[in-house]
CHARMM internal coordinates of N, CA and C (Angstrom, degrees):
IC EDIT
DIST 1 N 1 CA 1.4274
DIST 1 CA 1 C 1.5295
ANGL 1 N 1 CA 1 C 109.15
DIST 1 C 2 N 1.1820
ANGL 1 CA 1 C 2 N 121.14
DIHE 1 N 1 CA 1 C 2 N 91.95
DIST 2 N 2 CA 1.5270
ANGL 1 C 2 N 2 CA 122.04
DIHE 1 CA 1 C 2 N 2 CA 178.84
DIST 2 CA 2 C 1.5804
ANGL 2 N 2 CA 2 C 114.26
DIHE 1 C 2 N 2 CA 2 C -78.96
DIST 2 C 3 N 1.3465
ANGL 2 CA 2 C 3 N 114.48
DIHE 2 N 2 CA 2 C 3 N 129.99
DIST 3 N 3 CA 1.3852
ANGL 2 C 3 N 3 CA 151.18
DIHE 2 CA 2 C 3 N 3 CA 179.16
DIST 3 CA 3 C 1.4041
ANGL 3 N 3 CA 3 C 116.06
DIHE 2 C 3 N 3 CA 3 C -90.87
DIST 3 C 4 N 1.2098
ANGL 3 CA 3 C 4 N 134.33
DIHE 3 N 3 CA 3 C 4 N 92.35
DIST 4 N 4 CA 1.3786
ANGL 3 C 4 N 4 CA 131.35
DIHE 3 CA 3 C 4 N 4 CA -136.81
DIST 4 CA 4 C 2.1775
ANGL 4 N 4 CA 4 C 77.86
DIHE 3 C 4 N 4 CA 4 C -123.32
DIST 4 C 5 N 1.3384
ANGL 4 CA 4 C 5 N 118.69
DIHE 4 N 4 CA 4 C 5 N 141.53
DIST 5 N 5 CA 1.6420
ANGL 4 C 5 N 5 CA 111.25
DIHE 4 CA 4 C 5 N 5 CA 166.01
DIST 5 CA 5 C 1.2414
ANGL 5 N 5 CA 5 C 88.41
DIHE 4 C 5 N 5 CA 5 C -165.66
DIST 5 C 6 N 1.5493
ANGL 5 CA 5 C 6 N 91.08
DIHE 5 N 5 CA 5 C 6 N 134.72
DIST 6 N 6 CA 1.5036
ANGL 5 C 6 N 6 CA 139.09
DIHE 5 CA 5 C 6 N 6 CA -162.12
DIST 6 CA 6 C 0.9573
ANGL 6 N 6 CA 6 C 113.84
DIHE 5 C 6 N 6 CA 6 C -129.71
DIST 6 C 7 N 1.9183
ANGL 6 CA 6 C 7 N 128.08
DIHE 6 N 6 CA 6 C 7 N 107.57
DIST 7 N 7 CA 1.4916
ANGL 6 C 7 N 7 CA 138.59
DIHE 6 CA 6 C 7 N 7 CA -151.34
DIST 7 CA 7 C 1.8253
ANGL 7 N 7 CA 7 C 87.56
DIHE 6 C 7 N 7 CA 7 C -119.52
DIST 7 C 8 N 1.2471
ANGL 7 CA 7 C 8 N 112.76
DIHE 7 N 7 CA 7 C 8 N 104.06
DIST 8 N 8 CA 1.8138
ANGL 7 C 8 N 8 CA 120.72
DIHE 7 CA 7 C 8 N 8 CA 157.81
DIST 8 CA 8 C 1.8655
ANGL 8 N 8 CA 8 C 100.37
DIHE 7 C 8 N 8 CA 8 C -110.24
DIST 8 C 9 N 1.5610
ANGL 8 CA 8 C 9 N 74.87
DIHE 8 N 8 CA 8 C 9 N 170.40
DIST 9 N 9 CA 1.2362
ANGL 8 C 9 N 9 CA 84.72
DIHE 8 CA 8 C 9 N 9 CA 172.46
DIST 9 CA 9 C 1.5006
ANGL 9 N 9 CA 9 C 127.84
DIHE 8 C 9 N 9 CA 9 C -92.13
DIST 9 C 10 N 0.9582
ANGL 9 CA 9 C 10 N 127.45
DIHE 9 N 9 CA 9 C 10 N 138.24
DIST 10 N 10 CA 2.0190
ANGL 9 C 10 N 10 CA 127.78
DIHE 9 CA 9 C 10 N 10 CA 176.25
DIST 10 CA 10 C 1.9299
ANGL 10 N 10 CA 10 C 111.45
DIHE 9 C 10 N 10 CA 10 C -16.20
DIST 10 C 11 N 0.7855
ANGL 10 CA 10 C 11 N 126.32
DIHE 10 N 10 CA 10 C 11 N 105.17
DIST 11 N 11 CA 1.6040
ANGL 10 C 11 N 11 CA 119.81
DIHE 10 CA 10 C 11 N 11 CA 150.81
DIST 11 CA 11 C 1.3751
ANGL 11 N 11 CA 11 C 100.93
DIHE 10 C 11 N 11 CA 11 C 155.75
DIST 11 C 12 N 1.2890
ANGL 11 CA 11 C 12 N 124.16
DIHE 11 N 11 CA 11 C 12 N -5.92
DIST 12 N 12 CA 1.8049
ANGL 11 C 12 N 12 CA 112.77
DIHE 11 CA 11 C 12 N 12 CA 173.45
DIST 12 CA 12 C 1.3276
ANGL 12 N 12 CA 12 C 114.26
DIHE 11 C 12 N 12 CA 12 C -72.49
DIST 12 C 13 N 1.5858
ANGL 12 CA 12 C 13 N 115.92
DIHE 12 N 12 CA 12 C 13 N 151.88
DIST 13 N 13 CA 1.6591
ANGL 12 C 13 N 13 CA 118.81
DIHE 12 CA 12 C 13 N 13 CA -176.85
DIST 13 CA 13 C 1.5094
ANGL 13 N 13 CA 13 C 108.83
DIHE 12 C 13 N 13 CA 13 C -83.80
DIST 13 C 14 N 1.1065
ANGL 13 CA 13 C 14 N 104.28
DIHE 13 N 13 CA 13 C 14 N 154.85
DIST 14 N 14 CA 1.4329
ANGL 13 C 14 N 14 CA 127.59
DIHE 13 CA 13 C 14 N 14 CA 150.60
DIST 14 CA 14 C 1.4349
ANGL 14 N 14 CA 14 C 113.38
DIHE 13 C 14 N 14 CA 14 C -1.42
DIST 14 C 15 N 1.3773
ANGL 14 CA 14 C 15 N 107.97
DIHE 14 N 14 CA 14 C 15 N -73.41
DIST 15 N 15 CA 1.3777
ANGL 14 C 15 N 15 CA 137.28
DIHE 14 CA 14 C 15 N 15 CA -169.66
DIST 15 CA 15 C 1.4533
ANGL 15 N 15 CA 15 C 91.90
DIHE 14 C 15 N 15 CA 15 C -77.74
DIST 15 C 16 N 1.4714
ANGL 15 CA 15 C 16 N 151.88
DIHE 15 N 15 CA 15 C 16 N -60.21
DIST 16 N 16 CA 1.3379
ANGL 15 C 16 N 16 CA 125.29
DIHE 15 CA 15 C 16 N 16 CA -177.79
DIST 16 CA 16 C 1.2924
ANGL 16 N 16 CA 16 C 116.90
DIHE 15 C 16 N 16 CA 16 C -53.70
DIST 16 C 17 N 1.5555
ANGL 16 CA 16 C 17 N 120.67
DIHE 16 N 16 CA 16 C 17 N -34.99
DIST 17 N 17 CA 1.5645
ANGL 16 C 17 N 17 CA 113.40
DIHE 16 CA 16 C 17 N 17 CA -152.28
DIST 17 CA 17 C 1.9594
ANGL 17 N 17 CA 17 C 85.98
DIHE 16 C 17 N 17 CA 17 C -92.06
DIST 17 C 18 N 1.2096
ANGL 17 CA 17 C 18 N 114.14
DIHE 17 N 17 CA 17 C 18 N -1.85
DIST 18 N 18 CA 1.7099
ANGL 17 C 18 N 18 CA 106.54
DIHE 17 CA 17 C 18 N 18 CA 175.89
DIST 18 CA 18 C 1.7846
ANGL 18 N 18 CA 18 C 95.35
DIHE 17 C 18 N 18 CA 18 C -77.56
DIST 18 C 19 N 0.9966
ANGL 18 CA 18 C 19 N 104.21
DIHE 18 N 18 CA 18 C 19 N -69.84
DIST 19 N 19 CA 1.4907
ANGL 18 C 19 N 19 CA 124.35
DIHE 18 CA 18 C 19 N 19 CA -176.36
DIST 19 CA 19 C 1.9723
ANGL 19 N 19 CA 19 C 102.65
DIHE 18 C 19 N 19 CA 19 C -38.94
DIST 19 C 20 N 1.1892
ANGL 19 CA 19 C 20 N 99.77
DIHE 19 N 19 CA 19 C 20 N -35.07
DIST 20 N 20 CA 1.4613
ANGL 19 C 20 N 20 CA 84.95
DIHE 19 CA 19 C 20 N 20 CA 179.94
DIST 20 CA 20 C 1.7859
ANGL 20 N 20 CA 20 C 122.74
DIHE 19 C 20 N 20 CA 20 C -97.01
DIST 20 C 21 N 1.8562
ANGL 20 CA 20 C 21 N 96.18
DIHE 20 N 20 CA 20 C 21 N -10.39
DIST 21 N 21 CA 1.8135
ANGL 20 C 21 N 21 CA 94.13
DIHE 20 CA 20 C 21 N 21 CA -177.52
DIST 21 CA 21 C 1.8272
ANGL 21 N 21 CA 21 C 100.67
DIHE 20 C 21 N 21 CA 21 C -76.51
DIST 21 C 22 N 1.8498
ANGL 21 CA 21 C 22 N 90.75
DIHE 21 N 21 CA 21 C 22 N -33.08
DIST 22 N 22 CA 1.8610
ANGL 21 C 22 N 22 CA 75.61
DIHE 21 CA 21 C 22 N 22 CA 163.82
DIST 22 CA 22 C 1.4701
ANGL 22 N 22 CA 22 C 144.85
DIHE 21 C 22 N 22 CA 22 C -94.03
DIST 22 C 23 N 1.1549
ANGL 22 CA 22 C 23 N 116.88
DIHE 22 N 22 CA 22 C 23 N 20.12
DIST 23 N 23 CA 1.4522
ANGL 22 C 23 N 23 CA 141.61
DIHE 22 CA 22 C 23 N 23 CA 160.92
DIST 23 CA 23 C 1.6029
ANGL 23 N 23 CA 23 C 84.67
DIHE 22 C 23 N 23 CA 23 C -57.33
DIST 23 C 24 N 1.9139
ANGL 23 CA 23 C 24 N 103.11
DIHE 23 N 23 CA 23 C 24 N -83.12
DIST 24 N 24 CA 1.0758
ANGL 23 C 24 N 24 CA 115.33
DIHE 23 CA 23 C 24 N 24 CA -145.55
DIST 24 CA 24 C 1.4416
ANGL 24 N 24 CA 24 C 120.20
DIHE 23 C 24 N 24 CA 24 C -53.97
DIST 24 C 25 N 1.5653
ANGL 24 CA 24 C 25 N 118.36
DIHE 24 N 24 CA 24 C 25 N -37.09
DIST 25 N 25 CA 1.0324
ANGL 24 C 25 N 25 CA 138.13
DIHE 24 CA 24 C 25 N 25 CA -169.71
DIST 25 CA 25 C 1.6816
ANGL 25 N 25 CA 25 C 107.60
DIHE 24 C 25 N 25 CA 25 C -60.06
DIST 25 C 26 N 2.0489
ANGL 25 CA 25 C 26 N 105.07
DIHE 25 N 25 CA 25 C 26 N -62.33
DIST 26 N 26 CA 1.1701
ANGL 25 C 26 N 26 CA 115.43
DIHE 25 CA 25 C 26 N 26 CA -178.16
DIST 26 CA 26 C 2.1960
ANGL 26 N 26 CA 26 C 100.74
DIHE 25 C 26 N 26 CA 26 C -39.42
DIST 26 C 27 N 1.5062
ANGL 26 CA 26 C 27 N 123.52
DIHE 26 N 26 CA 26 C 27 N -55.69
DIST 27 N 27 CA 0.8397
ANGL 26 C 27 N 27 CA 136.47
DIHE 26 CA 26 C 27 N 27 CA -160.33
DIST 27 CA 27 C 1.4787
ANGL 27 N 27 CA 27 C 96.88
DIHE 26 C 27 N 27 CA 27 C -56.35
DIST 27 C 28 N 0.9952
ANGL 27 CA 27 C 28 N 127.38
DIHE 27 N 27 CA 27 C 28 N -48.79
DIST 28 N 28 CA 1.3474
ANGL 27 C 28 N 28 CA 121.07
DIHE 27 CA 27 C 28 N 28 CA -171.02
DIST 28 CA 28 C 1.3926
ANGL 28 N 28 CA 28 C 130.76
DIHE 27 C 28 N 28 CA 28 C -85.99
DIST 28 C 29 N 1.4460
ANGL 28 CA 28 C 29 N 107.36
DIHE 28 N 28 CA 28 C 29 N -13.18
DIST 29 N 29 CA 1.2312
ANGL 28 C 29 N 29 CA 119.89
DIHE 28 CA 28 C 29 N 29 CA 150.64
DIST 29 CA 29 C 1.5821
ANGL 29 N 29 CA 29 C 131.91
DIHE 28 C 29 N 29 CA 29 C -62.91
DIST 29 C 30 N 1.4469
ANGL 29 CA 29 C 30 N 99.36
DIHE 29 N 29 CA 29 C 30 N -28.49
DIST 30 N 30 CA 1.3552
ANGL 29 C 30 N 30 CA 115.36
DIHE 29 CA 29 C 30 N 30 CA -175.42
DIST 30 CA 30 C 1.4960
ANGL 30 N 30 CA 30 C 104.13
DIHE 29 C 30 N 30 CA 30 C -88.03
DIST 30 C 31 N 0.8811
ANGL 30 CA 30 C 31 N 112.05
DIHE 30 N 30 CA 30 C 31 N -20.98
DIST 31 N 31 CA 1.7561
ANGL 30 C 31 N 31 CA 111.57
DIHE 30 CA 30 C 31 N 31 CA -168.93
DIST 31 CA 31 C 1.1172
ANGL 31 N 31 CA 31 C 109.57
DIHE 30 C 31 N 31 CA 31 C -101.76
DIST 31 C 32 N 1.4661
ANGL 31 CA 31 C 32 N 105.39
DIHE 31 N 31 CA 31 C 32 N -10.93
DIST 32 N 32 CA 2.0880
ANGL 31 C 32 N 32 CA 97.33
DIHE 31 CA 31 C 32 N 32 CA -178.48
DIST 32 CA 32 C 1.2168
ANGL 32 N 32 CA 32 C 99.55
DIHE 31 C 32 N 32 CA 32 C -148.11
DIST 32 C 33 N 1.5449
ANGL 32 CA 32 C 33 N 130.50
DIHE 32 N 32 CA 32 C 33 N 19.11
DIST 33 N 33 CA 1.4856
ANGL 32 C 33 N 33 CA 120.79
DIHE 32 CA 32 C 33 N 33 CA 160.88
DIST 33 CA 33 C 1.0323
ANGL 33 N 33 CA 33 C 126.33
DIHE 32 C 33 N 33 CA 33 C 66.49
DIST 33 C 34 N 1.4011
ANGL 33 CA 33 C 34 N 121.15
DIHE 33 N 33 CA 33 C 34 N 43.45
DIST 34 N 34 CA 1.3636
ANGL 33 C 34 N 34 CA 140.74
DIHE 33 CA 33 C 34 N 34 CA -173.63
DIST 34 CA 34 C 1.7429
ANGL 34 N 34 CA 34 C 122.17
DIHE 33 C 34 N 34 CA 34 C -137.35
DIST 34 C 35 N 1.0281
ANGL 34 CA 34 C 35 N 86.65
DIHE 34 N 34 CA 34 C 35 N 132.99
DIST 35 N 35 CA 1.9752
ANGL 34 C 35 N 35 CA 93.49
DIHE 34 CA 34 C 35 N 35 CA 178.54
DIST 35 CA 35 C 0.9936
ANGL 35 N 35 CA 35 C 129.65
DIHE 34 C 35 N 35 CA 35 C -49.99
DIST 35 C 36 N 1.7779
ANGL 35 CA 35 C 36 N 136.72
DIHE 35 N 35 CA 35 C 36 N 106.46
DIST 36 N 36 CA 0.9840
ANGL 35 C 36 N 36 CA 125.93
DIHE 35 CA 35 C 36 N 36 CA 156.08
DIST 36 CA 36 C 1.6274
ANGL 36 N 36 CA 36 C 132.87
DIHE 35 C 36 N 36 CA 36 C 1.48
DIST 36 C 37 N 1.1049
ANGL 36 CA 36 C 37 N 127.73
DIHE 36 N 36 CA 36 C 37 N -32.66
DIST 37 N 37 CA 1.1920
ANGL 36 C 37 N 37 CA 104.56
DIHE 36 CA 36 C 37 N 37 CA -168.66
DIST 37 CA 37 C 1.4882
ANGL 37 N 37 CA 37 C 103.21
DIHE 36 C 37 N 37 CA 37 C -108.70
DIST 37 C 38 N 1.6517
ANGL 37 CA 37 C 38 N 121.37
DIHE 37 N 37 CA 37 C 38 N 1.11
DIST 38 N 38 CA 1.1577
ANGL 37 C 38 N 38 CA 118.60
DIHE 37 CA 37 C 38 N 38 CA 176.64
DIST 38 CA 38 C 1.9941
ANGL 38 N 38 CA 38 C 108.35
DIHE 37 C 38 N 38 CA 38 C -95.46
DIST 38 C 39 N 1.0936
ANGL 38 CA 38 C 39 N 130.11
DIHE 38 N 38 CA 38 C 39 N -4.41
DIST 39 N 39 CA 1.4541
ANGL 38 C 39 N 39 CA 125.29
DIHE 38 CA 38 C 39 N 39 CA 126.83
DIST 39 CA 39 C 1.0156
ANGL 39 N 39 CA 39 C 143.30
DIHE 38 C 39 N 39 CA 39 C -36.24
DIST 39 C 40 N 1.4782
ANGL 39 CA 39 C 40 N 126.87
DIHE 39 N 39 CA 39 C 40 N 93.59
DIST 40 N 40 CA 1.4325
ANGL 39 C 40 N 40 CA 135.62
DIHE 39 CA 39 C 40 N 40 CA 178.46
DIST 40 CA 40 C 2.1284
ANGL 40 N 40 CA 40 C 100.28
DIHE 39 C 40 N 40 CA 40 C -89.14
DIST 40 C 41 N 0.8115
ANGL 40 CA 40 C 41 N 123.25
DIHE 40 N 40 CA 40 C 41 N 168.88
DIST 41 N 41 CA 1.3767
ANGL 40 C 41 N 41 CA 144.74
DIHE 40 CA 40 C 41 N 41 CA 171.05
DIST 41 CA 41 C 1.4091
ANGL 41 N 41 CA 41 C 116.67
DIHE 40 C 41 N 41 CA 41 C -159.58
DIST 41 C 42 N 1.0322
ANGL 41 CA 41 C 42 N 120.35
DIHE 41 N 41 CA 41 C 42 N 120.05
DIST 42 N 42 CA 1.6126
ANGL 41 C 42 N 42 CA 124.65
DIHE 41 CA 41 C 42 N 42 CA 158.50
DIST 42 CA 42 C 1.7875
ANGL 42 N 42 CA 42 C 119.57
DIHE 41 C 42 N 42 CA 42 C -113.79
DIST 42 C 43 N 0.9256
ANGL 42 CA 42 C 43 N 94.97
DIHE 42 N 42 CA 42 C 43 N 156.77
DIST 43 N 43 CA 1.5786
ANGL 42 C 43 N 43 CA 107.51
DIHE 42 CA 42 C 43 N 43 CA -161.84
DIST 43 CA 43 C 1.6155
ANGL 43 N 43 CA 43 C 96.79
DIHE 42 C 43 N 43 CA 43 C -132.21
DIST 43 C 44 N 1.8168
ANGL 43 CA 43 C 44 N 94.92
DIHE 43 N 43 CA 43 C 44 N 110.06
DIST 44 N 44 CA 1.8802
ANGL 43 C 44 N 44 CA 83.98
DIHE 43 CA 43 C 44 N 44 CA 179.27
DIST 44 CA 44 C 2.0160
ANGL 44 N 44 CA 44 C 92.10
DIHE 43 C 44 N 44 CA 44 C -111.09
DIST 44 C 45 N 1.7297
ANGL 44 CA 44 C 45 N 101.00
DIHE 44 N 44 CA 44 C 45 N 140.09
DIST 45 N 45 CA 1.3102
ANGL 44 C 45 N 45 CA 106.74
DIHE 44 CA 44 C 45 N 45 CA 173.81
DIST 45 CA 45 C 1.4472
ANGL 45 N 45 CA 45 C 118.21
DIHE 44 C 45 N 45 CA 45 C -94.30
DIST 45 C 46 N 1.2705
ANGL 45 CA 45 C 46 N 119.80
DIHE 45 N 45 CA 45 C 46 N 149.39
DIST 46 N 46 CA 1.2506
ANGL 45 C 46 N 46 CA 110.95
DIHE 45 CA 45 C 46 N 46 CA 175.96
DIST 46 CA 46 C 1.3364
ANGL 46 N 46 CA 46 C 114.20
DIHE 45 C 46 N 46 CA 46 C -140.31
DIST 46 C 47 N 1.2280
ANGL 46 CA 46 C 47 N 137.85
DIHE 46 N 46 CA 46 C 47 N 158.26
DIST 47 N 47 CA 1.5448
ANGL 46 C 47 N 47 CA 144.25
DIHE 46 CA 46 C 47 N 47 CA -165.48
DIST 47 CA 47 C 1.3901
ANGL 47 N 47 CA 47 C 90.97
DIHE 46 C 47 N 47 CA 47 C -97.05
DIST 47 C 48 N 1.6399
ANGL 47 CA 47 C 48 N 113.64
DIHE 47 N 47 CA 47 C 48 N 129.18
DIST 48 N 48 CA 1.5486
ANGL 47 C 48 N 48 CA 111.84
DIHE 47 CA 47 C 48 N 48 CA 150.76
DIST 48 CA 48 C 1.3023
ANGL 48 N 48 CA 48 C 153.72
DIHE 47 C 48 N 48 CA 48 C -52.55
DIST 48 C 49 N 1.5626
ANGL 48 CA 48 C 49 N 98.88
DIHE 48 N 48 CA 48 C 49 N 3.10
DIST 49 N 49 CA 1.5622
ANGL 48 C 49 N 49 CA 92.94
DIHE 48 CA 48 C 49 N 49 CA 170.67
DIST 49 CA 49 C 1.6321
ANGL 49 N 49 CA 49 C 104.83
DIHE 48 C 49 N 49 CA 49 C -107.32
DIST 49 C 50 N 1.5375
ANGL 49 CA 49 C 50 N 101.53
DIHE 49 N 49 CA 49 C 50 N 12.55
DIST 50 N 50 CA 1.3452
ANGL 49 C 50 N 50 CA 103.25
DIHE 49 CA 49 C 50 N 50 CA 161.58
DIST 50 CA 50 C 1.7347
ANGL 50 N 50 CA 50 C 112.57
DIHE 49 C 50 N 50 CA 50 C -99.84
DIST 50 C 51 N 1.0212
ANGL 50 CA 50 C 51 N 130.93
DIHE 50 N 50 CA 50 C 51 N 15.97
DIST 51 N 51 CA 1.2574
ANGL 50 C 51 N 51 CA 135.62
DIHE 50 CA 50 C 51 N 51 CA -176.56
DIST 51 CA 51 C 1.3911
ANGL 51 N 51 CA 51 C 134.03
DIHE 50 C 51 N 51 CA 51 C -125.96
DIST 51 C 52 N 0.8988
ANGL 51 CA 51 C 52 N 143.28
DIHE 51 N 51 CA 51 C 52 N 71.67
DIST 52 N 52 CA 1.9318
ANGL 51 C 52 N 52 CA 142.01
DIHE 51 CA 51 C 52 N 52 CA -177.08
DIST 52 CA 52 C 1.2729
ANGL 52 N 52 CA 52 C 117.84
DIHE 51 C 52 N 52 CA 52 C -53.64
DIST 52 C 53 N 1.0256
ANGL 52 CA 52 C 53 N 118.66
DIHE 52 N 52 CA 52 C 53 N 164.74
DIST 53 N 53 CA 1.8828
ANGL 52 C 53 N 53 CA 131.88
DIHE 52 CA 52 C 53 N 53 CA 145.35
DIST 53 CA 53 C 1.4558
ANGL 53 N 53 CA 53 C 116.16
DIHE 52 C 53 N 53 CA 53 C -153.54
DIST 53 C 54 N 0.9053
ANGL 53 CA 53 C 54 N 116.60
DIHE 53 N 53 CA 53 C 54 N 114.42
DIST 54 N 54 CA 1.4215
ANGL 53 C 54 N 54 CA 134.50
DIHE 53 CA 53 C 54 N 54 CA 161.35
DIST 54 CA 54 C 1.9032
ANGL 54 N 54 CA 54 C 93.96
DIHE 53 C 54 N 54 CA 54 C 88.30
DIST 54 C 55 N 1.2296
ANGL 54 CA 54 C 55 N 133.00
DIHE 54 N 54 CA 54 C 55 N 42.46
DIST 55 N 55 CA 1.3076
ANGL 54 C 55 N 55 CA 158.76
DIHE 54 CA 54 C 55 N 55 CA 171.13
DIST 55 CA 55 C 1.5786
ANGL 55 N 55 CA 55 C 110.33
DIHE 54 C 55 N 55 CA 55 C 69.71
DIST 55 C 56 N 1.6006
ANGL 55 CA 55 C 56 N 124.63
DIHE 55 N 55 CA 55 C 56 N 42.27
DIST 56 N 56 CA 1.5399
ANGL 55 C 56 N 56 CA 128.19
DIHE 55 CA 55 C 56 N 56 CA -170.95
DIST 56 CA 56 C 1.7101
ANGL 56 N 56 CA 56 C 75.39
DIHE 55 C 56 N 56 CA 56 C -148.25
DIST 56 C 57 N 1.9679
ANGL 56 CA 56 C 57 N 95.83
DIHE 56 N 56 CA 56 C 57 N 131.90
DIST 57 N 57 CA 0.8907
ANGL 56 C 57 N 57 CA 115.90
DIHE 56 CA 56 C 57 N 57 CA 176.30
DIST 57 CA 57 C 1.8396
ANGL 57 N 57 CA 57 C 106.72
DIHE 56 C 57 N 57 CA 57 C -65.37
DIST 57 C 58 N 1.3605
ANGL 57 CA 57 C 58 N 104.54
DIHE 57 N 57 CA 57 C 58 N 165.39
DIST 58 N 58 CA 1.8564
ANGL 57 C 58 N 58 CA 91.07
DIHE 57 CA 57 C 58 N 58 CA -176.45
DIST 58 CA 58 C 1.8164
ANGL 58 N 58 CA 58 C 102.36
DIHE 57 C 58 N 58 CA 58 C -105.16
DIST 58 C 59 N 0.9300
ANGL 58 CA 58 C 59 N 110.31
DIHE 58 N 58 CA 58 C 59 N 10.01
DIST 59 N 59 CA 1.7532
ANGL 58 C 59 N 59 CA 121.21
DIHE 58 CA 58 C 59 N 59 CA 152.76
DIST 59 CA 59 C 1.3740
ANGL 59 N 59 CA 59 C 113.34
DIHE 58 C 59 N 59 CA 59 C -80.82
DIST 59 C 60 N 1.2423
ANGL 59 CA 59 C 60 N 129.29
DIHE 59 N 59 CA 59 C 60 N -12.72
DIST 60 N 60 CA 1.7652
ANGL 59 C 60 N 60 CA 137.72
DIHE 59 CA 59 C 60 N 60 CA -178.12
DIST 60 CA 60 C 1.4345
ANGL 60 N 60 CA 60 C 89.68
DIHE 59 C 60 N 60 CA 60 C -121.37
DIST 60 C 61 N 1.2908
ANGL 60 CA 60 C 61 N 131.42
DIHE 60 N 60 CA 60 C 61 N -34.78
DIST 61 N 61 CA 1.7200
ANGL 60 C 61 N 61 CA 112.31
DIHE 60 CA 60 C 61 N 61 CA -172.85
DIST 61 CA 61 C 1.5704
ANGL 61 N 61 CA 61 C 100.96
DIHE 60 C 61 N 61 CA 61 C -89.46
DIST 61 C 62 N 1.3516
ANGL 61 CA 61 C 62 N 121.27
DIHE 61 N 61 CA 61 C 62 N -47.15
DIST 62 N 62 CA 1.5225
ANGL 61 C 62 N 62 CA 120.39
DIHE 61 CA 61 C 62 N 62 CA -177.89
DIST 62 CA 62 C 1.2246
ANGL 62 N 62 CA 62 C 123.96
DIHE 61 C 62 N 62 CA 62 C -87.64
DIST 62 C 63 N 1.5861
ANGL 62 CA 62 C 63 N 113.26
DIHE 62 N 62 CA 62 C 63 N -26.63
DIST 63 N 63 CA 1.5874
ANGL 62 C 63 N 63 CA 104.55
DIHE 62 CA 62 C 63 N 63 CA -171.44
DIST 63 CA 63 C 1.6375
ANGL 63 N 63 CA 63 C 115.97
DIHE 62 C 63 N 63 CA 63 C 99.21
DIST 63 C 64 N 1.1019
ANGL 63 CA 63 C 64 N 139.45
DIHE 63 N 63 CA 63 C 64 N 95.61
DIST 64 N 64 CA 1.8313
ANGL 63 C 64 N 64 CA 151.81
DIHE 63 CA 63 C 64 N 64 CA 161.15
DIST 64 CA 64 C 1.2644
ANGL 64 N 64 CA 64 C 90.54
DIHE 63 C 64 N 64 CA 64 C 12.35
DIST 64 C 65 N 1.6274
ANGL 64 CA 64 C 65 N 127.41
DIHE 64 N 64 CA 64 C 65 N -69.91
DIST 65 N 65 CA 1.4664
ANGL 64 C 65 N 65 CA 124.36
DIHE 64 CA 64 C 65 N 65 CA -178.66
DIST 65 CA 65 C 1.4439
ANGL 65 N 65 CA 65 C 143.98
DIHE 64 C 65 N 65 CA 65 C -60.37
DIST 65 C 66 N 1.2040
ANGL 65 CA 65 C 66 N 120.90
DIHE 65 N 65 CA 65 C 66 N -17.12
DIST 66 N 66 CA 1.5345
ANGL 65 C 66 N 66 CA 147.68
DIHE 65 CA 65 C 66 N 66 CA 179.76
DIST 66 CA 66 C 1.5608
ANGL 66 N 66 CA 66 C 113.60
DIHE 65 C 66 N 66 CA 66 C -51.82
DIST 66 C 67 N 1.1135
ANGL 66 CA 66 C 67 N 113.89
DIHE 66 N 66 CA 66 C 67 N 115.32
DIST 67 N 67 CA 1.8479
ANGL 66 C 67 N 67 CA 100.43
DIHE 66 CA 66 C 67 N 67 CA -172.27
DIST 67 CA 67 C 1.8879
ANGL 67 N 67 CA 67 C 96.84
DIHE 66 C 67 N 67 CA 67 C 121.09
DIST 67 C 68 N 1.0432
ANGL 67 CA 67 C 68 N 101.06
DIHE 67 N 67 CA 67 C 68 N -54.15
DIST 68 N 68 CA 2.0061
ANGL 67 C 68 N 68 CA 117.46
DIHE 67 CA 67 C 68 N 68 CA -137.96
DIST 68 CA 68 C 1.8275
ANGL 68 N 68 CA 68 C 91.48
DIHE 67 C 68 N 68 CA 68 C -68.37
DIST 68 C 69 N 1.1153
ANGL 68 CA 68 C 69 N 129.95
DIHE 68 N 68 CA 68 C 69 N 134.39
DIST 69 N 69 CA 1.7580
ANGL 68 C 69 N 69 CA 142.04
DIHE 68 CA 68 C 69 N 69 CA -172.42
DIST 69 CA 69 C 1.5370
ANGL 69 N 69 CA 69 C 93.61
DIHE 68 C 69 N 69 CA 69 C -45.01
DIST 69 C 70 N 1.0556
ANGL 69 CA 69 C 70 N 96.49
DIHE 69 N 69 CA 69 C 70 N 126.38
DIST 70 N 70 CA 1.6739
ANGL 69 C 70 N 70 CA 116.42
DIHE 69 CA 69 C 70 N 70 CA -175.82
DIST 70 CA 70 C 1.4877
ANGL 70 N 70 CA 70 C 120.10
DIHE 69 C 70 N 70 CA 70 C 75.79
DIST 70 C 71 N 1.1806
ANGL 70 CA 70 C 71 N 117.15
DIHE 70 N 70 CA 70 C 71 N 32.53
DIST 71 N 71 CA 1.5548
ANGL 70 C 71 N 71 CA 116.90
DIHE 70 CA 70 C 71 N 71 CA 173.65
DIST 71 CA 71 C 1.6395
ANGL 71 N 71 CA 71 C 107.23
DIHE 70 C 71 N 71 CA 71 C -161.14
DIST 71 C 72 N 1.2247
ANGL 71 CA 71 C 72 N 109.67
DIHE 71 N 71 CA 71 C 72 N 142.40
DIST 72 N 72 CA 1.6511
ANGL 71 C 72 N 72 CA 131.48
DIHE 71 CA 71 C 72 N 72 CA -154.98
DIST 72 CA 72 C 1.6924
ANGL 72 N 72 CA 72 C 100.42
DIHE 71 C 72 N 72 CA 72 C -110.95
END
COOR INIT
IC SEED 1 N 1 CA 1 C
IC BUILD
C-alpha cells in the first residue's frame, strides 16, 4: 500500500491539489502495479514564513502571493 506525501506551500486550489493527487496516484499505479484504491497521498500545507531556501524566508523571496491560482 504506497503512501505517497507531498509538502507545497499554502495557496494552491482545490482543483490543483485534485488534479495533482490524480496525476500522482494514476503514476503510481502505473509504475508498480497496484490498485487505485490502495494509494493513499497526503499533502501537508505550509505558510511561507514558515519555509526558507537558501536562508531567505520565501514570504521575503516570493511575496504573500506567489503560488496562489493565477500568479507565478
Amino acid at each position: 500500500m504506497p503512501i505517497i506525501s507531498i509538502k507545497i506551500a499554502k495557496g494552491r486550489s482545490i482543483e490543483q491539489k485534485r488534479k495533482l493527487v490524480k496525476a500522482v496516484t494514476d503514476s503510481v499505479v502505473s509504475t508498480l502495479d497496484v490498485k487505485p484504491e490502495w494509494v493513499s497521498v497526503l499533502i501537508e500545507e505550509f505558510e511561507r514564513e514558515n519555509w526558507s531556501t537558501g536562508g531567505e524566508l520565501h514570504i521575503d523571496k516570493f511575496g504573500s502571493g506567489f503560488g496562489h491560482s493565477g500568479t507565478k
